[in-house]
C-alpha positions in Angstrom: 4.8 -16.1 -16.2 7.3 -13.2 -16.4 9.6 -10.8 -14.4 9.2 -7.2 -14.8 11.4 -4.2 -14.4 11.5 -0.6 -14.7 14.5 1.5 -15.1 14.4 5.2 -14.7 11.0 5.5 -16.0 9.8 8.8 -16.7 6.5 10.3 -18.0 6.2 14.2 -18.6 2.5 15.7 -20.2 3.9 19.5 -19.3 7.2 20.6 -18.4 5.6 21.3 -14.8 3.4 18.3 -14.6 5.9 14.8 -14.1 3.5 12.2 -13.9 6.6 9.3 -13.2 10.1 10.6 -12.4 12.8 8.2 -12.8 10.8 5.0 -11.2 13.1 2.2 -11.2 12.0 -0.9 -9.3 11.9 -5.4 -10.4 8.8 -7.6 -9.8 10.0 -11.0 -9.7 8.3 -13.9 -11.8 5.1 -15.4 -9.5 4.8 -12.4 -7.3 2.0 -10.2 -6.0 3.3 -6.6 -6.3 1.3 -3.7 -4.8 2.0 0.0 -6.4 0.6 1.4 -3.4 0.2 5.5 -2.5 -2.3 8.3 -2.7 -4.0 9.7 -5.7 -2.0 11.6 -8.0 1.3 10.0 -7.3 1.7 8.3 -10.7 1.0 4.5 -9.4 -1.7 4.5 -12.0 0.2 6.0 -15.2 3.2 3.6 -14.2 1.0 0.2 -14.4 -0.5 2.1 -18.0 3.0 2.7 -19.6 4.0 -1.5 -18.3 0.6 -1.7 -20.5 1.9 0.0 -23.4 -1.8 2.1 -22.7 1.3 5.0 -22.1 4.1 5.8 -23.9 7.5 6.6 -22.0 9.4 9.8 -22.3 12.9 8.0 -21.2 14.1 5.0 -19.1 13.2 1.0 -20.3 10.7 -1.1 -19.0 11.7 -5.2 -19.5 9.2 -8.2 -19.4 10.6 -11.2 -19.0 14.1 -9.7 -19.6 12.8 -8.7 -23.0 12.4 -4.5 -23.5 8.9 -3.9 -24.4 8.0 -0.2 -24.4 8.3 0.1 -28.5 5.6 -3.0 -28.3 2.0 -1.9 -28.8 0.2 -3.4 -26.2 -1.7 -6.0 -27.7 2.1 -7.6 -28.1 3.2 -7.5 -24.5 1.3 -10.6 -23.1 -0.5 -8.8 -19.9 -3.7 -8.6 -19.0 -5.6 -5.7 -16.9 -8.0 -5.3 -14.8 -10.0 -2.0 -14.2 -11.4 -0.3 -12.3 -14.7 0.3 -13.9 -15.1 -3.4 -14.8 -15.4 -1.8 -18.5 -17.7 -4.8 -19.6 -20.2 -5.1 -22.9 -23.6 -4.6 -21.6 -25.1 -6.1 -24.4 -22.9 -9.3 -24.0 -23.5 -12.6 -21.5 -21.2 -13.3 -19.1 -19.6 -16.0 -21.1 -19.5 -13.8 -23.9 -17.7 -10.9 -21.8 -14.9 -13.6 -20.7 -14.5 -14.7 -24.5 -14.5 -11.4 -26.3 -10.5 -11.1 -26.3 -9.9 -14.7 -27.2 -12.1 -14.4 -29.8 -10.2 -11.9 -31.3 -7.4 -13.4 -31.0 -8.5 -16.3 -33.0 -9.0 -18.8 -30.6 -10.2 -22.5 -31.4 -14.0 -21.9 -30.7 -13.3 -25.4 -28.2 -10.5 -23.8 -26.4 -12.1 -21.0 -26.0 -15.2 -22.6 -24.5 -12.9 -24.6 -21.9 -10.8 -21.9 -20.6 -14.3 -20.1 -20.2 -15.5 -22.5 -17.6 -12.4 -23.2 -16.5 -12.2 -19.7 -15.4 -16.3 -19.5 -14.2 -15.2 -22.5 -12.1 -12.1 -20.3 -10.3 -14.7 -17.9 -9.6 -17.6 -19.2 -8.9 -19.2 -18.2 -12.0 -20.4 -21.0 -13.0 -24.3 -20.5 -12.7 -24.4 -17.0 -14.2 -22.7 -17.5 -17.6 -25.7 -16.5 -19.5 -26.6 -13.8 -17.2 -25.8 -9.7 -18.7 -23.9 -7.6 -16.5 -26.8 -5.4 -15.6 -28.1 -8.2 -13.4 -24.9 -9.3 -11.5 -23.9 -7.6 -8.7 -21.1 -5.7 -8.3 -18.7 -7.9 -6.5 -19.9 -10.2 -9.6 -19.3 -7.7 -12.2 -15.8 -7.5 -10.8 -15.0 -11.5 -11.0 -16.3 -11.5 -14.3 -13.8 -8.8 -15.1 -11.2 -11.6 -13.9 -12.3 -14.1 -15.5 -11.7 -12.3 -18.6 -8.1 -11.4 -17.5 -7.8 -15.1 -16.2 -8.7 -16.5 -19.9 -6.0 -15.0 -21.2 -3.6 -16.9 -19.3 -0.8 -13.5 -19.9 2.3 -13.4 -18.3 1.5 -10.7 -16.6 -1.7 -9.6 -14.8 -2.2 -5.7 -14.3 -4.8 -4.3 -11.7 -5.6 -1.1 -11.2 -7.7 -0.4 -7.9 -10.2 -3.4 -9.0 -12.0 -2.8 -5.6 -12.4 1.2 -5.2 -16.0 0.8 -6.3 -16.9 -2.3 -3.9 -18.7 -1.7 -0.4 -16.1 -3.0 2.5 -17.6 -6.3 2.6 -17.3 -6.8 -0.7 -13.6 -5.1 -0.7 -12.7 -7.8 1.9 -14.0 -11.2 0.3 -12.6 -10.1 -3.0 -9.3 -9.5 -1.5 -9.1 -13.1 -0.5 -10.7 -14.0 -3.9 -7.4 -12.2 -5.0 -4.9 -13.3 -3.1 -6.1 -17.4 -3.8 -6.2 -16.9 -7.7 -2.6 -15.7 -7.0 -1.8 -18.5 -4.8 -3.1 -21.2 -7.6 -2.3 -19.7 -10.7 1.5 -18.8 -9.2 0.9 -15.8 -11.6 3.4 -11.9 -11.7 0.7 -9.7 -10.1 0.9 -5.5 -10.3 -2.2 -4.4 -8.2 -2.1 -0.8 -8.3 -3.7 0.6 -4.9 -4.1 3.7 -2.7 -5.5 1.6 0.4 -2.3 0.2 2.6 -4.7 -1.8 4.5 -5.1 -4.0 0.9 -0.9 -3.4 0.3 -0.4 -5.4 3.3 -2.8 -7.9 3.1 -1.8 -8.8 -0.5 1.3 -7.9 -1.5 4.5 -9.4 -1.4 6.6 -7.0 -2.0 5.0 -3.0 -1.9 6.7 -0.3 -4.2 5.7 3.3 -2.3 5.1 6.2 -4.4 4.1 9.4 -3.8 4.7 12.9 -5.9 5.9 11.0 -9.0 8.7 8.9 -7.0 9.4 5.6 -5.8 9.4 6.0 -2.0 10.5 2.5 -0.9 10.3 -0.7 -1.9 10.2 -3.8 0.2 8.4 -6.6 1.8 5.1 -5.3 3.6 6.6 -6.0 7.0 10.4 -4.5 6.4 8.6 -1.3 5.0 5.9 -1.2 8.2 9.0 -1.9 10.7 11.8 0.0 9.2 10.0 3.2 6.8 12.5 4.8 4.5 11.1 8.2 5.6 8.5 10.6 7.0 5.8 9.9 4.2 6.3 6.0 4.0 5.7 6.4 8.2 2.8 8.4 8.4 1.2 6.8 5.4 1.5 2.7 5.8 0.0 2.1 8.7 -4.1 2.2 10.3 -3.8 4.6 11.7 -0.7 6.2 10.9 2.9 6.3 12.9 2.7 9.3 15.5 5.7 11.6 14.4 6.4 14.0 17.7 8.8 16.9 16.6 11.1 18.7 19.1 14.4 19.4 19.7 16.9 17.1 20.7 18.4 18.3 24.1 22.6 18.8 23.9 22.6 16.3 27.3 20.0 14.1 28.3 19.3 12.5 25.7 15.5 13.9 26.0 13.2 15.3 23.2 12.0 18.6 24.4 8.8 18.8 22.5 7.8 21.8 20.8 4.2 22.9 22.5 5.3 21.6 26.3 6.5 18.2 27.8 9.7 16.2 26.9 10.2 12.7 25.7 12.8 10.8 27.7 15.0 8.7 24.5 16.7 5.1 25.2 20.4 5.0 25.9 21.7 6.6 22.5 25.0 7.7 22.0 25.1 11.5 21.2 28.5 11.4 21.0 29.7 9.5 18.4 26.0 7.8 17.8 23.9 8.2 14.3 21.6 11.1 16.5 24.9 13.1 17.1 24.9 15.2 14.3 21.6 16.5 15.5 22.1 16.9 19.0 20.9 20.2 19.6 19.1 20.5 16.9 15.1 19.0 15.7 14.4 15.7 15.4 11.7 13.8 14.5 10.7 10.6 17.1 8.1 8.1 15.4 5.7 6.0 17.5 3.3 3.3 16.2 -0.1 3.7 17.9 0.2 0.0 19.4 3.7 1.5 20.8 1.3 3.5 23.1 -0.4 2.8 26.0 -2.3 4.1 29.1 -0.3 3.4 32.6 -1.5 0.5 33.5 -1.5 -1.6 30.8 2.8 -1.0 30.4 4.1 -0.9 33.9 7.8 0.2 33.9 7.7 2.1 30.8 8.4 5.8 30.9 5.0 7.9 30.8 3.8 11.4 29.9 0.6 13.6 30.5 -1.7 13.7 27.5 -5.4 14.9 27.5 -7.6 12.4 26.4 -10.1 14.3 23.2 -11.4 11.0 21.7 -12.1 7.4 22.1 -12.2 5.4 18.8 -13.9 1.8 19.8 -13.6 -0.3 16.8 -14.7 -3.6 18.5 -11.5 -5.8 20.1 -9.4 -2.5 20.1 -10.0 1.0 20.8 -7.7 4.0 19.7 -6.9 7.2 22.2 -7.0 10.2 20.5 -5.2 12.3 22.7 -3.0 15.9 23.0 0.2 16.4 24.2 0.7 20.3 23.7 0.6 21.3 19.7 0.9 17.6 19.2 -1.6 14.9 18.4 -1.1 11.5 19.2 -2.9 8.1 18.5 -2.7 4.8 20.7 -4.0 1.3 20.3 -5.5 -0.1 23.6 -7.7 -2.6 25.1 -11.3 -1.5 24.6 -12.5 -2.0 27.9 -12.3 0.3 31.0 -10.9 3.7 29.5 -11.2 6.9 30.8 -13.6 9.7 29.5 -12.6 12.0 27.1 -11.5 15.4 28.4 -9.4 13.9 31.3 -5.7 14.1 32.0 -3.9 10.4 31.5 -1.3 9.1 31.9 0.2 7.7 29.0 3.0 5.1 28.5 5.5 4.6 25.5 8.4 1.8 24.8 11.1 3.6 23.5 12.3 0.4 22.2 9.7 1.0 19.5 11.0 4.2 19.0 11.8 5.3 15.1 14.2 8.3 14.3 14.0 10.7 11.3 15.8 13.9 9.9 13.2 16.6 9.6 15.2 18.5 6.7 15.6 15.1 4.9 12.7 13.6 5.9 14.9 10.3 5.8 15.2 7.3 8.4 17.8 7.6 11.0 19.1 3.9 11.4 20.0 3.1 15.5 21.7 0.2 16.0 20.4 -1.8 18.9 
């Protein structure tokens, strides 16, 4: 399999419009990558110029060690994956997983046995003869696989292979994923604007968003320690709670900007990373699960919140509450909650507590 790295990557169609803007980031051989953010942000047209479907205004990208954007694509040893399935109609499915071997000039007996090779992988093996039109669509989408698989490329690239699945379907095929990985010990690139398949998948996440490389770490490190506001609010189901105020000159307390205060751990504001804004905004992140009615978190320090929503999702629930101008989430037990519309008490663990600069938007690192 091989490595692949991008240095200072950049892709321009208009002098306004940046598509990539100087993405530099290394998958290492054998892992599963995930070029994970929302639509627009250029995860998409970075996975077409590794391709070679785009071509590069500046910056190198290196398979293997080896530069390849001068290399038409049919050169570069990868295989994608769309998201349309983009198979022949008019073909079997046997035929659909051969058609690029063919080409190629494969031995006619080579080609057969990597065929049901593959089928086997994917369970497959029954419907060889069938046309696309009468598979369904979580077939449609292992047979488009099974033609990457066949390859057997040093790199596979695929870009948001589930968007058109239902969420059943999303969810087996994630696991049908993440197996072929695990056996095939193949260098993955799944391009994706869905964290909750970044985190399930990946090994390492590359964040993007307007054109830029956000973060990039292990799916953990990035949920744990975000790089900034939009890596926070964005990874995550739901997303971190960010609570703006202003950071109180003694204290140290968060004086919120709508009403109520948020009482901070034992930070220096002295000599301490938060000293620079101490009297000034700051931004406090929560995770929902950091949040908690009364009850359930004895000891920690509360606030008054008025309860708008309850989100029951089976063996959780989420609060939908407001604390002034500010909206917060929490992650609770689903049983015994109050009704929406009353006044609660709600509990935090400043522990769990993240810091970022609101005119940056970058992480503040505390040291415990």
């Amino acid at each position: 399999m091989g490595s692949v790295e991008l240095d200072r990557v950049t892709k321009a169609y208009t002098r306004e419009v940046c598509a990539v803007d100087d993405v530099s980031f290394r998958i290492d051989d054998a892992q599963l990558a995930v070029l994970l953010g929302p639509s627009g942000c250029g995860k998409s047209t970075t996975l077409r110029m590794i391709a070679g479907l785009e071509n590069l205004d500046a910056g190198r990208i290196l398979i293997d060690g080896r530069e390849v954007q001068d290399v038409p694509s049919r050169d570069r040893d990868i295989a994608m994956v769309f998201q349309n399935y983009a198979l022949y109609p008019h073909m079997s499915v046997a035929e659909n997983m051969a058609f690029g071997l063919k080409l190629r000039g494969t031995p006619r007996a080579e080609v057969a046995r990597r065929v049901q090779e593959a089928a086997g992988m994917l369970g497959l093996g029954d419907l060889l003869e069938r046309r696309p039109a009468a598979l369904s669509g979580g077939q449609r989408q292992r047979v488009a696989l099974g033609r990457a698989l066949v390859r057997q490329p040093r790199v596979f690239l695929l870009d948001e292979p589930l968007s058109n699945l239902d969420a059943g379907l999303r969810a087996s095929m994630r696991m049908e994923i993440a197996r072929l990985h695990r056996t095939l010990k193949a260098t993955m690139i799944y391009v994706t604007h869905d964290q909750i398949e970044a985190m399930t998948l990946g090994q390492r996440i590359v964040v993007m968003d307007q054109a830029r490389v956000q973060q990039v770490d292990t799916p953990m490190r990035i949920y744990e320690y975000p790089a900034n506001l939009f890596v926070a609010g964005f990874l995550g189901s739901p997303g971190m709670n960010l609570v703006r105020g202003r950071l109180e000159r003694q204290g140290p307390v968060l004086r919120l900007a709508g009403e109520g205060a948020l009482a901070l751990p034992a930070l220096d504001l002295e000599r301490g990373p938060l000293a620079a804004h101490r009297g000034g905004e700051l931004v406090v992140g929560l995770r929902p699960e950091a949040l908690g009615l009364e009850r359930d978190m004895p000891g920690q320090p509360c606030l008054d919140a008025q309860l708008e929503v309850i989100e029951r999702v089976g063996n959780e629930a989420f609060l939908h509450l407001r604390l002034g101008a500010q909206e917060l989430i929490a992650r609770v037990p689903p049983h015994d909650l109050p009704e929406p519309g009353q006044t609660v008490r709600l509990a935090y663990q400043p522990a769990r507590m993240h810091f970022f600069d609101p005119a940056s938007t970058a992480r503040i690192e505390i040291q415990a």
